[in-house]
Every structure is written in structure tokens, then in C-alpha cells.
Phi, psi and omega in degrees: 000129177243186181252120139268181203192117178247122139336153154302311214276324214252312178305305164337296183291315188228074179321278180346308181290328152285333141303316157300326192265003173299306184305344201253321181153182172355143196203129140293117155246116204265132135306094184070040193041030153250122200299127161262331184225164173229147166237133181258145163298153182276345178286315247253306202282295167341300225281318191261357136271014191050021169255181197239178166284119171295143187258130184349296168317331190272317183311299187298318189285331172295351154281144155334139181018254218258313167312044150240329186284085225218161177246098168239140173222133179283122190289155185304163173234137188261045132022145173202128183254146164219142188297124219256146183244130162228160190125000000 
């Protein structure tokens, strides 16, 4: 894992280049040569915040009162097959 280190001026021109060099590790951004920000892989930011990825299940348990208890049925999809002539 290496450390990178962006002027403000050069992440502004080039995201992108900092998003890639994110995939390798830490990414500095600095003001006036001093690091003001760090940019993370979001997994990297779960591990050193000890949180995990929320999962579906978690998300649905996690709405308020009465909105997980809800009635849904996805309505049907009506299809019509025809016999294909080839040749």
C-alpha cells in the first residue's frame, strides 16, 4: 500500500487520477502543502471505522416504526409467445 499526495489544484484537474491512485491507498490532499483531506477506497473507510456494509436486511430493519410492515405484491408481467418461421 503506498501513500499519495495531491495539491488542491492538480485533484480539481484530475479526479480520476485520484481515484486510481485511491485503488493503491491513501490519497492526500493538500492546501498549501499541508494534507487537509484524505481520500479512501470505501472499504478501506468500513475497516477504520469498524463498520461493515450495510446489507439489504439491514437497511429494511433499520426503517422506522411501522413502514417495514407494509403490503406489497409486484404486479404480474403478461408475456405472449409466437412461434418464430425461419428460413
Amino acid at each position: 500500500m503506498s501513500v499519495h499526495t495531491f495539491s488542491s489544484r492538480n485533484f480539481t484537474r484530475d479526479v480520476g487520477a485520484a481515484k486510481r491512485a485511491a485503488a493503491d491507498g491513501p490519497v492526500f490532499i493538500t492546501d498549501r502543502g499541508r494534507p487537509a483531506f484524505a481520500l479512501l477506497k470505501i472499504e478501506d473507510y468500513y475497516q477504520l471505522a469498524g463498520h461493515q456494509e450495510a446489507s439489504l436486511l439491514d437497511v429494511m430493519d433499520a426503517l422506522p416504526g411501522d413502514a417495514a410492515d407494509f403490503e406489497f405484491e409486484a404486479p404480474r408481467l403478461e408475456v405472449e409467445f409466437r412461434s418464430v418461421e425461419l428460413g
